[in-house]
ZAMARGU-4260 file (C-alpha; in steps of 0.2 Angstrom, whole numbers, plus 5000, padded with zeros to 4 digits):
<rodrens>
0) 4799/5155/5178 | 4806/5158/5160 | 4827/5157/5156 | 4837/5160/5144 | 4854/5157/5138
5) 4865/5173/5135 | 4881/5176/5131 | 4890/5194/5134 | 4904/5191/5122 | 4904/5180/5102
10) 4917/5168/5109 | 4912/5169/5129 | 4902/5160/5141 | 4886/5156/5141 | 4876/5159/5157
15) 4858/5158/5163 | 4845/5173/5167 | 4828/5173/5173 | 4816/5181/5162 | 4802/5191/5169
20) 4786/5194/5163 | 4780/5206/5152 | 4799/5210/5145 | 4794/5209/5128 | 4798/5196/5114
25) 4812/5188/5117 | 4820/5176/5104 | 4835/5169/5098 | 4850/5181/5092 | 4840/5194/5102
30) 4850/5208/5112 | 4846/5212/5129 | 4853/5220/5143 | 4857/5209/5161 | 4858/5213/5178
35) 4876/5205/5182 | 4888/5202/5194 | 4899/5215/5184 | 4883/5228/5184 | 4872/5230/5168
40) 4880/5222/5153 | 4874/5219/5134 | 4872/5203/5128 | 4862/5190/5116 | 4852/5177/5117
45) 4859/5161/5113 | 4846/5147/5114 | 4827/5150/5117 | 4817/5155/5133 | 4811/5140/5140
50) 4804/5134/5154 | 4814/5131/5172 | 4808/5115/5175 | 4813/5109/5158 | 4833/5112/5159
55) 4837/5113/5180 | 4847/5101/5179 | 4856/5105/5163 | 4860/5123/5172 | 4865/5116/5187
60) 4877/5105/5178 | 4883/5118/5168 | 4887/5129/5184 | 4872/5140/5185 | 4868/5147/5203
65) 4852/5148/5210 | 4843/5163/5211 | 4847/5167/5194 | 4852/5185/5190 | 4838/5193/5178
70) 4838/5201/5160 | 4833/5219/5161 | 4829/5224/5145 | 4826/5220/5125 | 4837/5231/5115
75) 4827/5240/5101 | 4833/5243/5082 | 4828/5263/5082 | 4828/5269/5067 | 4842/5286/5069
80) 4830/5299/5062 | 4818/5296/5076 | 4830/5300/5090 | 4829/5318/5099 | 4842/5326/5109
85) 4836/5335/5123 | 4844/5354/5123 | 4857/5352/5138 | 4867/5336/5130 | 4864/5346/5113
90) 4874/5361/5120 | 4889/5350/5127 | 4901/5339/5116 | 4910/5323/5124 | 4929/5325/5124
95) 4939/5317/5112 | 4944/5304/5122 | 4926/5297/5126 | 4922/5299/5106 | 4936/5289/5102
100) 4931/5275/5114 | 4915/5274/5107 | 4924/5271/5090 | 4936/5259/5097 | 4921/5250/5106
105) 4912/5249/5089 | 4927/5244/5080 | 4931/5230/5090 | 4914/5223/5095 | 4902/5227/5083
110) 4890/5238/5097 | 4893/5249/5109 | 4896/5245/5126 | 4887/5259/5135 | 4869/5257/5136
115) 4859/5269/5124 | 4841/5274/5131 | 4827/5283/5126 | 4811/5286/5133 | 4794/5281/5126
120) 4795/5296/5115 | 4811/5294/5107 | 4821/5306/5118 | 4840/5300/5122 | 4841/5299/5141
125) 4858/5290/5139 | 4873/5287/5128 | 4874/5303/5120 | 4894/5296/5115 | 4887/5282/5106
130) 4872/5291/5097 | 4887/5304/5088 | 4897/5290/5085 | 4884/5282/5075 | 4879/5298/5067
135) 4895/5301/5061 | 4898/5282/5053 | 4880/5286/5045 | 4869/5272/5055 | 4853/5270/5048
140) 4847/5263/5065 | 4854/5263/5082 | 4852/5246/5094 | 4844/5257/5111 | 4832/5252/5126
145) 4817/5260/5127 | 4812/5263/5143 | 4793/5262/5146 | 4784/5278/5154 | 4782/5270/5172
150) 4799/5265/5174 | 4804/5283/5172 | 4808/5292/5187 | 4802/5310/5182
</rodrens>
């Protein structure tokens, strides 16, 4: 089994996560998402994937608990051109209040705290907020998952 060490925060913790298979390139200063005890939250890489074997005993000391909790998924630089907007989100505008909490999250964080996902076609499926919010500060890219085809549910 492949670990890494993430951190969900600049001046936070760091905590371990199983990397499966097949995630994707996974390197230092990479985003990703994790499954955590606090649900799916963002976070980077901090050291590289390695091998269990290689560190147990430095995650057991450091307070890591066995089975380890996974990353989910690489976040994706996508360029903001590329990005579609089905019809029924296009037709419906979050309220101020949401608008202005993506622009808080931004401003204090440096990323957006709700996940932003397309499909494999470039079509937003999620976090609609943060896509206007970077469309308005003129992002060139926006830091989304890409959900593959069979993970979909439709």
């Amino acid at each position: 089994m492949k670990v890494a060490m993430v951190k969900h925060t600049a001046n936070g913790k760091v905590f371990w996560f199983e990397v499966p298979d097949g995630l994707g390139e996974i390197t230092p200063n990479s985003s990703v998402m994790c499954d955590t005890a606090r649900g799916r939250q963002y976070g980077t890489i901090v050291g590289a994937v390695c091998d269990e074997s290689d560190v147990h005993d430095v995650m057991v000391a450091s307070g890591a608990s066995l089975p380890l909790r996974k990353i989910t998924d690489v976040v994706q630089a996508v360029p903001m051109d590329t990005i579609k907007i089905p019809e029924y989100m296009a037709r419906t505008k979050p309220s101020d209040n949401k608008i202005a909490k993506r622009f808080l999250e931004y401003y204090h964080n440096r990323r957006f705290d709700t996940a932003v996902m397309l499909d494999n076609n470039g079509l937003l499926k999620d976090g609609y907020s943060a896509y206007l919010v970077a469309k308005l500060l003129h992002f060139k890219y926006l830091y989304a998952i890409i959900e593959p085809a069979e993970k979909l549910l439709f």
